[in-house]
N, C-alpha and C positions, 0 to 999 in steps of 0.2 A: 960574662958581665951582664948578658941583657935576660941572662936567666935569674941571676942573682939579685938583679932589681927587680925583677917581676915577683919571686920567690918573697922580697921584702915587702914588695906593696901589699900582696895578695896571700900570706902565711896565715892570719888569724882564719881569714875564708876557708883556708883549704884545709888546716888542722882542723876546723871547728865542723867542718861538713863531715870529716872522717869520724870525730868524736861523738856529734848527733847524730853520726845515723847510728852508732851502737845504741845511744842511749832513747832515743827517739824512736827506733826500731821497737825497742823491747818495752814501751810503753801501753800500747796496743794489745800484746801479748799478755800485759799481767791480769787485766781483767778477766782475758777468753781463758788463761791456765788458773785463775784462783775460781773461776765457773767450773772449770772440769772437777778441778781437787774439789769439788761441791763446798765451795764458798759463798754465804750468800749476801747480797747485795749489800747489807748494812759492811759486814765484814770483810767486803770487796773495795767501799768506801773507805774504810780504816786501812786496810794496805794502800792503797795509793794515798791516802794522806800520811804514810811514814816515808814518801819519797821527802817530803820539805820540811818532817819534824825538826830535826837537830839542825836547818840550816835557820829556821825561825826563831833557834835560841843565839847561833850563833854568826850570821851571816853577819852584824855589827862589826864585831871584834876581827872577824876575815876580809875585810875592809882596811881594816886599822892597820892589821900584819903586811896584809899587800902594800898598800904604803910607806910601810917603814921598809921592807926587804924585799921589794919590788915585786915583777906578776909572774918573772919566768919559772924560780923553783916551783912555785904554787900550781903554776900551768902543768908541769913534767909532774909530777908528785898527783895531781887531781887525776892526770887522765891515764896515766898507770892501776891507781889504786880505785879509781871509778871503774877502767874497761873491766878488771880483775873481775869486782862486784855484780856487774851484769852478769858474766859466766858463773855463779854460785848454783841457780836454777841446774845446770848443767850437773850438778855433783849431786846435790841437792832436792829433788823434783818435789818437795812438800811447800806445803804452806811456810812453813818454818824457814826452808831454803828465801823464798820469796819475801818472805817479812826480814831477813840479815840484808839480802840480794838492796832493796829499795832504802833501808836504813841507810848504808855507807853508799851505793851510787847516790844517793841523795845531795850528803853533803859533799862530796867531791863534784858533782854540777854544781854545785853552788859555790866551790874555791874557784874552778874553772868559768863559774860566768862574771866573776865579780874580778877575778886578775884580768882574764883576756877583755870586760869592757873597760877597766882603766888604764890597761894598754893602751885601747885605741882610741881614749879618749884623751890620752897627754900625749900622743905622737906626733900631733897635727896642732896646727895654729885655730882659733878656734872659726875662721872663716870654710877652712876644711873638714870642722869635727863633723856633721853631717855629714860626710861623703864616707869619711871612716869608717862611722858604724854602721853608714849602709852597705859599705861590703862586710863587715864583720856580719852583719844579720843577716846577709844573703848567704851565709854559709851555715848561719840559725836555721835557714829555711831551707836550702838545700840538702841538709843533715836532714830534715823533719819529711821534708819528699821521700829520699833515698829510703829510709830505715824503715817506715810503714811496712812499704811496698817489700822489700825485701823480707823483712819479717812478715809479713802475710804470704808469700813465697815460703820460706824459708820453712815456716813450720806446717806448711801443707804438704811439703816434699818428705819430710820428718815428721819431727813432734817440736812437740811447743821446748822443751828444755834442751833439747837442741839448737833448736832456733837460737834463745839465749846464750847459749855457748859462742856459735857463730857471730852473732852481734858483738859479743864482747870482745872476741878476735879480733873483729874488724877496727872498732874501736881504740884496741890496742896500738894503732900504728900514729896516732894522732901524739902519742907520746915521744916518740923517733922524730916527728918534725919539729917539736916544743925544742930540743935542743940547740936547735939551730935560730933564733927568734934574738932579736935585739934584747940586750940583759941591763937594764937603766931602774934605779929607784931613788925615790924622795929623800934628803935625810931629815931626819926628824930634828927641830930643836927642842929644849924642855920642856918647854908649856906645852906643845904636842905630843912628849912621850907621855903626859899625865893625863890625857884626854882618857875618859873611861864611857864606857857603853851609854850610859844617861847622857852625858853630855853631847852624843850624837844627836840626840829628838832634838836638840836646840835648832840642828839645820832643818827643823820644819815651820820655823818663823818665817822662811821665808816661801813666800806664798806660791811661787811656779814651781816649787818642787812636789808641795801637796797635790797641785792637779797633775804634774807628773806622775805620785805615785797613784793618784786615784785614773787616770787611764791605763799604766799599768794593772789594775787589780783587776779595772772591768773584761780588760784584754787575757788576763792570764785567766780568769774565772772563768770565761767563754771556752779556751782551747782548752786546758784542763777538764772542764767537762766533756766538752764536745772527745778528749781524747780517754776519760773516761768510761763514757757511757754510750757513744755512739757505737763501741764493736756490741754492746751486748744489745741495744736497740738495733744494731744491724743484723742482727743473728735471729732474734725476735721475729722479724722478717724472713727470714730463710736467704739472707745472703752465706758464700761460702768464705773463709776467711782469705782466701788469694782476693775475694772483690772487695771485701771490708779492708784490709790493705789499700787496694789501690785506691777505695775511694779517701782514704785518710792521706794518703800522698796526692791526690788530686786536689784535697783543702789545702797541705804545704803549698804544691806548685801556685795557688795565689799569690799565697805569700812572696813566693820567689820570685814573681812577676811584678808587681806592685811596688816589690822594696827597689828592681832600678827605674822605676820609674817617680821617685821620692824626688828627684833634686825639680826634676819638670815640674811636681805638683806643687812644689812648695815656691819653683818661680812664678808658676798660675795665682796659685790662692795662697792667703794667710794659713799659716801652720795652725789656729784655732779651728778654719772652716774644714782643713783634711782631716782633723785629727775626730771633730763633732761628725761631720760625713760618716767618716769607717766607724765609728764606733756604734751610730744608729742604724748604719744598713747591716752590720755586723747582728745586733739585738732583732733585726725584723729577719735576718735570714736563719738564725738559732732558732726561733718561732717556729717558721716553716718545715723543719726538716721530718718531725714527727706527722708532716703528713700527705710525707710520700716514703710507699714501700718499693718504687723501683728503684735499681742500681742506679739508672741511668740519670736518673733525676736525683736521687742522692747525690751523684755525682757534680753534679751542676747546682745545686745548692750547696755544697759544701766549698766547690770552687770559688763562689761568690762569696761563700763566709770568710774562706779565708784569704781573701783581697781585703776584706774588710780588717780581719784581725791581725794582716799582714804590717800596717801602715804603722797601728801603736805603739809599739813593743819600738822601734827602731826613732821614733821620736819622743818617747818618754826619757829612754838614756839618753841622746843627746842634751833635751831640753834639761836632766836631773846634772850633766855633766858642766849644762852652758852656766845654770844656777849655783856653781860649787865653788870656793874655792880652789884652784888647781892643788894644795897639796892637802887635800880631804876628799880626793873624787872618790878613792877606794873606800872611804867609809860610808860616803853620802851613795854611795852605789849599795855595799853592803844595806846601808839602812832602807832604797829602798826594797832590796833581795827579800829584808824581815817583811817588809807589809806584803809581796807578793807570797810568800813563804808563808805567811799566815791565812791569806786567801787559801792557797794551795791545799795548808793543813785540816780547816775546817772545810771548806767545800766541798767536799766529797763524802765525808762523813753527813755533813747534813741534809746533803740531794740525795746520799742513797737510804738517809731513813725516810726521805719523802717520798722517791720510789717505793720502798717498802710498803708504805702506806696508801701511797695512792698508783702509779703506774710509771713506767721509761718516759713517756709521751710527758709525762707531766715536769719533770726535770728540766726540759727543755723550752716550752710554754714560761717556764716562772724565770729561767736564768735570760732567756730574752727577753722579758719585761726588765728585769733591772739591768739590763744592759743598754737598752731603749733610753731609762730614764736616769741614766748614773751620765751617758751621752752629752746630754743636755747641760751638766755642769761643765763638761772638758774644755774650758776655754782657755787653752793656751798662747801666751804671748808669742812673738816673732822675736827672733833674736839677727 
């Protein structure tokens, strides 16, 4: 009995930590393996921007579906058919392997974050949605420690398509606990089965959802870079990939720290002032990082970054959830999946023709300037 309640309160944590570290793991890895297969920077940006292509066409619409036919097939079906995709590299060891591998784990993260947040954003009254998503995101973040670190392990002991393989094993068992997860969904009446994709932008009239998704984007643009372009900036340096691992689980564990310590912050200060806080020490510590070449102080800026970048991400859903109608969460989630799924898509493309053009160091200089001054808008209301 008092396993089976624990199991209920704490299931999306613990699925979701199994599922990110496969997927989180192998994030790391696709820049240092499209480096080896002599990819270069422009073309190392355009594979990781096909992780969020197809979810930026359709994260909307898989909003919509979650809604109508609730989050648990979505959940069993995303992280079967995502773990699968991570292991492709495995069979596969090309470019080509790696361009299939990030297309489909792509949008199967993206079925998977958009059912499992409107899980845990209708399971609770909304005086507890905050405490919700902070343990769901504390399994964001503990997925995003674990898998670095392991995959920087993992393919020092082996090879990089290895690695991949093992990630995706791992990943695989996050499917085995989805079965078991409370199975509840909305039912639609007509005027909601006719809701079509345009008619979602309408939930951007309302105004705390926009600064929701606009600290979403600065938040996702900082960690998508930083999980970008920091292994090959760290390599740049003559780190070995066992320590660019751990320093990139060193940036998660912020995260992991910070997120229980949300319910305290938010009895402290107004959700504006933590949210404006992390975001600009977030922008001043991206700054910094190009210009230090030790581990050690990598380490320790990066830890502070992502305390920083730890805070957003877990209060932009809640506050996009707080703003929703209850039976629209899964789309106004979906919708805003599309704005960060768009960040996702072009950023990397863009910073690594800047790279190209100018240098690693400099990616990091310009992405924490706009992250400094995007800060300054994030004025989020209290709910």
């Amino acid at each position: 009995m008092v396993a089976s309640t624990y199991f209920k309160k704490y299931a999306m944590l613990i699925i979701t930590l199994i599922y990110f570290t496969g997927v989180m793991g192998t994030r790391p890895l696709i820049p240092l393996l499209s480096s080896e297969l002599e990819a270069s920077t422009v073309e190392i940006g355009l594979i990781v921007a096909l992780f969020p292509l197809l979810p930026f066409f359709f994260a909307i619409k898989i909003g919509q579906v979650v809604d109508r036919i609730g989050h648990k097939k979505p959940i069993i079906g995303s992280t079967i058919i995502g773990s699968l995709a991570l292991g492709i590299p495995l069979f596969i060891p090309t470019l080509t392997g790696i361009y299939i591998s990030q297309i489909v784990a792509g949008i199967c993260q993206t079925v998977y974050a958009v059912s499992a947040q409107t899980f845990v954003s209708n399971r609770t009254v909304d005086s507890k949605k905050d405490d919700s998503i902070m343990i769901f995101s504390i399994g964001v973040a503990l997925g995003t420690f674990v898998g670095p670190m392991l995959g920087g392990l993992f393919s020092e002991m082996w090879q990089y398509p290895v690695a991949f393989g093992l990630l995706g094993g791992i990943a695989v068992l996050s499917s085995i606990l989805a079965l078991f997860i409370d199975s509840t969904h909305h039912r639609l009446n007509e005027d909601e089965k006719q809701n079509n994709i345009f008619k979602s932008f309408h939930l951007l009239k309302f105004r705390n959802i926009r600064i929701a998704f606009l600290v979403s984007i600065l938040i996702l643009l900082g960690k998508d870079i930083y999980t970008a372009y920091f292994p090959l900036l760290a390599l740049e340096f003559g780190l070995s990939n066992s320590m660019i691992g751990l320093i990139v689980s060193i940036n998660a564990a912020g995260g992991i720290l910070i997120r229980w310590l949300i319910p305290y912050l938010l009895n402290k200060f107004t959700r504006s002032s933590v949210v404006i806080g992390s975001i600009i020490g977030s922008g001043f510590f991206f700054f910094l990082i190009p210009f230090f070449e030790s581990g050690v102080m990598l380490g320790i800026v990066s830890f502070l970054l992502g305390l920083g970048l730890g805070l957003g991400q877990p209060l932009s859903i809640s506050t996009t959830a707080y703003s929703l109608p209850k039976d629209r969460v899964g789309e106004g989630l979906g919708l805003r999946l599309t704005a960060n799924r768009l960040t996702q898509m072009s950023a990397p493309v863009l910073f690594g023709g800047i790279a190209q053009l100018i240098s690693l160091p400099g990616i990091f200089w310009i992405v924490g300037i706009i992250i400094l001054i995007g800060g300054t808008k994030a004025k989020i209301p209290n709910f």
